[in-house]
ROROMAR-907652 format. One record per residue (C-alpha): x, z, y. Coordinates in pm, whole numbers, plus 32768, in hexadecimal, padded with zeros to 4 digits. Layout:
N
XZY ...
% end
This chain:
255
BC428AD44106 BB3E8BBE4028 BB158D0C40D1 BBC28E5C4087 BB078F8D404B BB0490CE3FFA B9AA91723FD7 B97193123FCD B85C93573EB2 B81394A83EFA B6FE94C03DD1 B62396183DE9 B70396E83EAD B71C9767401E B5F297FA40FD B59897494234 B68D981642E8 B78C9804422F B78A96774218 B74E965C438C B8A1973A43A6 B94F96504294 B8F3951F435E B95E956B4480 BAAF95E4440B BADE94BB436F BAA993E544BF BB8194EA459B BC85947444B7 BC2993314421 BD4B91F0446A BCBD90B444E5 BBE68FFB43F2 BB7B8E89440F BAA58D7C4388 BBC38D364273 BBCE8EB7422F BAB88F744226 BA11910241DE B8CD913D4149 B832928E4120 B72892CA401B B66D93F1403E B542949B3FA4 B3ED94194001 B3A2954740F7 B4F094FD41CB B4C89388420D B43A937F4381 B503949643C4 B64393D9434C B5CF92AA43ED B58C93194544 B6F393C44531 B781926B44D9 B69D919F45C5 B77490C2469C B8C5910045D2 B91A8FE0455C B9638F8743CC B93190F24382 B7DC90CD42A8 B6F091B04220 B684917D40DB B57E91E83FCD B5C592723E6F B4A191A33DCB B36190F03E2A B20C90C83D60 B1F68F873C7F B0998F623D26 B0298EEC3E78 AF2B900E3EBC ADF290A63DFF ADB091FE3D46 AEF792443CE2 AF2893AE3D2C B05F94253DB0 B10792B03DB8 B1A592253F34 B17990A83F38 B2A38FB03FC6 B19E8F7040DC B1AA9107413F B34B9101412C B36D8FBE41F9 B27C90304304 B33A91944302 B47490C64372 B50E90B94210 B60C8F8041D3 B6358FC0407D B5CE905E3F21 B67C90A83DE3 B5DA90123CB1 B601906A3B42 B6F491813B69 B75792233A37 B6A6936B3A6D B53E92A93A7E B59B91D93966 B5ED930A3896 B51793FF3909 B3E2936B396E B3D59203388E B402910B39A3 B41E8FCC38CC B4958E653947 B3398DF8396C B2EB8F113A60 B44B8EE33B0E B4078D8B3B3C B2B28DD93BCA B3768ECC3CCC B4518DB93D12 B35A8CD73D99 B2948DFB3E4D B3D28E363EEB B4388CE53F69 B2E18C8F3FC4 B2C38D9940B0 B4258D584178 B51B8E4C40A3 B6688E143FE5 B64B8E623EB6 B7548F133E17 B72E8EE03C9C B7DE8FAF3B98 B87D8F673A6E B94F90193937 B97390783803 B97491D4372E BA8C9249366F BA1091C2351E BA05907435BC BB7090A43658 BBE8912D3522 BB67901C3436 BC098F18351B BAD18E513569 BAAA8ECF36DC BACF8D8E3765 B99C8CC836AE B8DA8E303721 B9308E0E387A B8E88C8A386E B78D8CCC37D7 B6FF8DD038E5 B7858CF439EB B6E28B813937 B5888C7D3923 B5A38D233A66 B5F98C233B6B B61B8ACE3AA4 B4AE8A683B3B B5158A803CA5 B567893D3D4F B6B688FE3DE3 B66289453F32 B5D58A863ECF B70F8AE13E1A B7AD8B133F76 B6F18C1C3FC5 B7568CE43E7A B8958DAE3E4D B8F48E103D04 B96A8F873CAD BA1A8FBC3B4C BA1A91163A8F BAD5917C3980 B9EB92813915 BAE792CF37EF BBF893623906 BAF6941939CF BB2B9577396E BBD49534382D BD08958A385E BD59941C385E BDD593703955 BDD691C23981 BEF7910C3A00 BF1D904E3B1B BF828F3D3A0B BE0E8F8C3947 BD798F8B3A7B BDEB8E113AE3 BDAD8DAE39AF BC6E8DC139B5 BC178D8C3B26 BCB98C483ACC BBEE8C2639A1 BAD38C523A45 BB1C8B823B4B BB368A813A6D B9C58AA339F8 B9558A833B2F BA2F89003B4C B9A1887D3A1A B81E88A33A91 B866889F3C1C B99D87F13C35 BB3888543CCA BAA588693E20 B99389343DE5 BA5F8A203CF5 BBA38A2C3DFA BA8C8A863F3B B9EB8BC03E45 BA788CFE3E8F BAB38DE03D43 BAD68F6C3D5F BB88904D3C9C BAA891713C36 BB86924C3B4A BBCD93C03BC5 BCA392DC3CDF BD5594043DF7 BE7D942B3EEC BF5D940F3DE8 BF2C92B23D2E BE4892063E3C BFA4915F3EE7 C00C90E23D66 BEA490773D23 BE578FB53E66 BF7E8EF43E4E BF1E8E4B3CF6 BEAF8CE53D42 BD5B8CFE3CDE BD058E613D3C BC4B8E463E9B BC458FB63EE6 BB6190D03E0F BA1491A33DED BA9492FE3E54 B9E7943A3D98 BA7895553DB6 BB8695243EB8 BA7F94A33FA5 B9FF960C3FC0 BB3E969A406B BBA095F541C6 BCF995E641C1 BD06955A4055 BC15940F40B4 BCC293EA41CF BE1393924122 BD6F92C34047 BCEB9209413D BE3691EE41FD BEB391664087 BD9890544088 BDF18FF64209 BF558FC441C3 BF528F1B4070 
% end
């Protein structure tokens, strides 16, 4: 059975005070999680150990990082290597989310670089994928979504694979005004999916857990997580108020 998760992406918000305050309302009140479904917290840089030494010894509650460097170490100023996150007690790290694709360049060469820097150095990887509303719009989201997928993960061995998780994005119904249907959203989680058969094979691609990662709240998390090939969602916003992550986790536990 492939693992259920819902993962908090805070992004660049919340002093340390403020996320030590927002953790630990979140584990007053969190249900019982367990190896088949799981939490992960992704914080800024600057609150990993904290976050980690408030989730030391809880068990499938994770922290995780937003991004790593695509390098191992050197003079790259103002980078924090996989090595630094897994020795911070970091479990995972988002890859090739659609803010550092868009706003700083990150290209599937350099994502697949982070991919291996991540894996090498004990992390899940938790690799993004989705397309813009041009894409969406023109109908061809699919082959998109394929492509950064084939380039950003396609040179990973099998066994490798099992220590990825896969987080899709409609970046065309975050903050558009648009919103994706539980049926759009199974579509192409099964889509993709099905990418992941044809190089890795049906057991690889039914053990791969695939997030949803589009504007996903208390509201449409029950509907979302119930889809087939939905496996539980990257929370932005909503991950930033207690009471609101806390029901979708309760939605991910009980679908």
């Amino acid at each position: 059975m492939r693992k259920k998760i819902v993962a908090a992406n805070w992004k660049m918000n919340l002093t340390l005070s403020e996320g030590s305050f927002l953790v630990n309302e979140i584990l007053a009140a969190a249900p019982a999680v367990t190896a088949s479904r799981q939490v992960v917290i992704a914080t800024p840089f600057v609150h990993l150990t904290q976050t980690a030494a408030q989730l030391e010894g809880i068990g499938h509650i994770h922290v995780g990082a937003q991004n790593c460097s695509s390098e191992k170490a050197g003079a790259y100023t103002g980078e924090v290597s996989a090595a630094m996150l897994n020795d911070a007690g970091v479990q995972y790290v988002i890859i090739g989310h659609s803010e550092r694709r868009g706003y700083f360049n990150e290209d599937s060469a350099m994502l697949a670089k982070k991919a291996n820097q991540g894996l090498e150095n004990g992390l899940q990887v938790i690799f993004c994928c989705g397309e813009p509303l041009e894409i969406r719009d023109a109908g061809t989201q699919n082959d998109y979504v394929g492509q950064q997928i084939k380039e950003g993960i396609f040179h990973l061995t099998a066994e490798q694979l099992k220590n990825v998780v896969i987080a899709y994005e409609p970046i065309w119904a975050i903050g558009t005004g648009r919103t994706a249907t539980s049926a759009q959203a199974q579509e192409i989680h099964a889509y993709i999916r099905n990418v992941i058969a044809a190089q890795y094979g049906n057991d690889a691609a039914a053990g791969i857990s695939i997030l949803y990662g589009g504007s996903c709240n208390p509201t449409n998390a029950a509907e979302l997580f119930a889809c087939p090939d939905v496996d539980g969602g990257l929370i932005g916003g909503a991950s930033l108020k207690a009471d609101q992550f806390l029901a979708i986790i309760s939605a991910m536990i009980n679908s």
